[in-house]
Each structure stands twice: as C-alpha cells, then as structure tokens.
ZAMI-313459 format. One record per residue (C-alpha): residue number from 0; residue in three letters; x, y, z. Coordinates in Angstrom, 2 decimals. Each point is the difference from the previous one (the first is absolute). Example, Ala and Ser with C-alpha at 12.3 -4.5 7.8 and 13.67 -1.06 7.14 Angstrom:
@num=0; residuo=ALA; u=12.30; v=-4.50; w=7.80;
@num=1; residuo=SER; u=1.37; v=3.44; w=-0.66;
# end
This chain:
@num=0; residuo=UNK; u=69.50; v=-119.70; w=-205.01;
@num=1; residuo=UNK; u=2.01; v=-1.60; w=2.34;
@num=2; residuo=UNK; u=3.82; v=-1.04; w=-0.90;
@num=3; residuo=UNK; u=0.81; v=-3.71; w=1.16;
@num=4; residuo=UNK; u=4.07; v=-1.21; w=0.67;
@num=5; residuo=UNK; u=0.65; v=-2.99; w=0.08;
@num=6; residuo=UNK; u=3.67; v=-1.18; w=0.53;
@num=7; residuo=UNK; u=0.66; v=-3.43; w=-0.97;
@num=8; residuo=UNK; u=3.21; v=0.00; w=1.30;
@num=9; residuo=UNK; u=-0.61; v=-3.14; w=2.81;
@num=10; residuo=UNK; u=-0.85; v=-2.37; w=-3.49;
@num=11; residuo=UNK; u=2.93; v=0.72; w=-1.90;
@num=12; residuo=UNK; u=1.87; v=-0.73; w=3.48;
@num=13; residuo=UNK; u=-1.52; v=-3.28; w=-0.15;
@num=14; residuo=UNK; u=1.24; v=-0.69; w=-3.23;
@num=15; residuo=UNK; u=3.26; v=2.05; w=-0.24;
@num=16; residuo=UNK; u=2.12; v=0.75; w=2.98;
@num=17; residuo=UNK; u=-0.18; v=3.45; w=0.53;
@num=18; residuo=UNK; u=2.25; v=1.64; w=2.97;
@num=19; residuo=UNK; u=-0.84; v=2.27; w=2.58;
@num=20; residuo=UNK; u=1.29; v=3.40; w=-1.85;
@num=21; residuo=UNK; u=-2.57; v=-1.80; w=-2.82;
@num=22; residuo=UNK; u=2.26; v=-1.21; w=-2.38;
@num=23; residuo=UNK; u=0.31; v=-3.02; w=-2.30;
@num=24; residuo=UNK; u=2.77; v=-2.30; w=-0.87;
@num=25; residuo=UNK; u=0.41; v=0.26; w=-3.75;
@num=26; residuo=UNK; u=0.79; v=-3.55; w=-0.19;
@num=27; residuo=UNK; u=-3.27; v=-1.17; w=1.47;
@num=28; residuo=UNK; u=-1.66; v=2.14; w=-2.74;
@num=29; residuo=UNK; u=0.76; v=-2.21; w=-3.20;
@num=30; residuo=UNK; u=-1.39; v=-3.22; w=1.26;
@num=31; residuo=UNK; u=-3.25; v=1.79; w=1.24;
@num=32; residuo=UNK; u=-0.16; v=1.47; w=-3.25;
@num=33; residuo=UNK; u=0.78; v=-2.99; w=-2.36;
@num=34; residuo=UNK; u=2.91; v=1.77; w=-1.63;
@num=35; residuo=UNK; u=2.32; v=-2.99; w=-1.45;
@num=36; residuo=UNK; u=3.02; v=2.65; w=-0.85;
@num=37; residuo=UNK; u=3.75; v=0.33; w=1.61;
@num=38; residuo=UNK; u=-1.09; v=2.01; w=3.28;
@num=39; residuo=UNK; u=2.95; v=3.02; w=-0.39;
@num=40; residuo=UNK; u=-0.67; v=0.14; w=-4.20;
@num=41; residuo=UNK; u=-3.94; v=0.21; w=1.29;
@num=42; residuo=UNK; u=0.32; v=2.39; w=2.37;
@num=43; residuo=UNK; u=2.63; v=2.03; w=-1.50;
@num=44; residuo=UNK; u=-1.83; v=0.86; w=-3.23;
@num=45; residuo=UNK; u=-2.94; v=0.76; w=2.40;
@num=46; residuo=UNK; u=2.08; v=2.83; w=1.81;
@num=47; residuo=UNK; u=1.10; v=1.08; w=-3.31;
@num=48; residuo=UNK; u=-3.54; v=-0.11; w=-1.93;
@num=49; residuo=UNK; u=-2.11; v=1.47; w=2.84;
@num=50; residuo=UNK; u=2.53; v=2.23; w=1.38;
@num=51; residuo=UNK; u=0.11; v=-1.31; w=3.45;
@num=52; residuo=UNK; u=2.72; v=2.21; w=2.37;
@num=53; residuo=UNK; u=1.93; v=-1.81; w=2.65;
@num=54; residuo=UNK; u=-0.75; v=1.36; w=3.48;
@num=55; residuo=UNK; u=-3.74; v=1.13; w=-1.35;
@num=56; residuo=UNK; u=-1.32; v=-3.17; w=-1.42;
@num=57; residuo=UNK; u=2.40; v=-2.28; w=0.83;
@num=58; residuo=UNK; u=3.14; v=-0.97; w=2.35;
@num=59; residuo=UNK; u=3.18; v=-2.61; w=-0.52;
@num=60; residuo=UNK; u=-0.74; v=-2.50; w=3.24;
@num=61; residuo=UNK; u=3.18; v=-0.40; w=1.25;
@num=62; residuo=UNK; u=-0.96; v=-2.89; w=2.84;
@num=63; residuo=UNK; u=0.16; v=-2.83; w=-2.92;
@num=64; residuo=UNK; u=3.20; v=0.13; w=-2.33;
@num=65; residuo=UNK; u=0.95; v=-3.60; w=-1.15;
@num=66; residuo=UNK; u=-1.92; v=-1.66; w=-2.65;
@num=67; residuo=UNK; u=0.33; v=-3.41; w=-2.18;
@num=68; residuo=UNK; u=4.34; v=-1.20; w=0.91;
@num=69; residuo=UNK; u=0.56; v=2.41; w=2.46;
@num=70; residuo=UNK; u=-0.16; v=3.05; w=-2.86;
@num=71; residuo=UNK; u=-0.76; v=3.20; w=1.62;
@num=72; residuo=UNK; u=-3.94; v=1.33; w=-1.34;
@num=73; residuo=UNK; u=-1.82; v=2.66; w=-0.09;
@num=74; residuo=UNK; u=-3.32; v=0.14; w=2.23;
@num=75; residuo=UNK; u=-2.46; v=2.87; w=0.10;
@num=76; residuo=UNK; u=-2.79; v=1.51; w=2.02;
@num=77; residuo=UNK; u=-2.51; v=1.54; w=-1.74;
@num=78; residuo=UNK; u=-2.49; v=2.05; w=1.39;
@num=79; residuo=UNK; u=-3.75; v=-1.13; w=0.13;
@num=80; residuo=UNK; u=-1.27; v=2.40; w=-2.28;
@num=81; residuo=UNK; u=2.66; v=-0.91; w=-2.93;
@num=82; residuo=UNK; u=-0.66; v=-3.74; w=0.57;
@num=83; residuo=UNK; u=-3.97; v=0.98; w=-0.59;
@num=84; residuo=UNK; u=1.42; v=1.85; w=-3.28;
@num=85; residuo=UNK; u=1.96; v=-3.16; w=-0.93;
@num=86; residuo=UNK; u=-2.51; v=-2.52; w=0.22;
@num=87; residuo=UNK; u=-2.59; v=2.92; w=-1.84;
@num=88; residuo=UNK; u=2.57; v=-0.66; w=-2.68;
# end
C-alpha cells in the first residue's frame, strides 16, 4: 500500500491570501465562505464553540487597527489548519 500527500496549500493561496509563516486573514475567510454574519459576533462564537486558543490556532494581527470611522478593530491571523477546520464547519 503506498500512502499518497497531497498538500493543497498553493490552491487555497490562490483563493485566500495565505502568508509566508502560512496563515490566513480571518477577514478574508467570511466572504470565501458565504457567511452573511457581523465578522467579530462570527468569529467570536467560533473561538468560543470550537475552543480555538490564541497563539495555537489563532493570533490578533496587529498591522491593521482602524475599521469603518476611524474605530479601532480587531484583525486576526489564523493558522491554516484552523481556517481548514472553519470552512469544514
């Protein structure tokens, strides 16, 4: 038997930016997906639900902090692997 790996990881680039230390802006995510909710209620009750730990799964991206009026937001990095969970979901 012989064990095949495939690693997809160049097509989801081409769809979702993906970084060099392979990880995801969780913004970009949403959109791909189809998901029509608030972004931080959406992605808070998926931290919450699924358990996801900051610094393991995901990371506050501090480069981007001013959203819709000048507002400080929240942006975050999640890793390839948790946005292949989240769009399992």
């Amino acid at each position: 038997m012989t064990l095949v790996i495939v690693d997809h990881t160049h097509e989801a680039a081409a769809v979702l930016p993906i970084t060099e230390d392979r990880k995801v802006d969780a913004r970009a995510l949403p959109g791909w997906l189809g998901v029509r909710r608030d972004f931080s209620t959406w992605l808070r009750k998926l931290i919450v639900d699924y358990a996801f730990e900051e610094g393991t799964d995901y990371s506050p991206d501090l480069g981007r902090n001013t959203g819709k009026r000048g507002n400080p937001r929240k942006d975050y990095l999640l890793t390839l692997d948790t946005a292949k969970q989240i769009a399992l979901i």
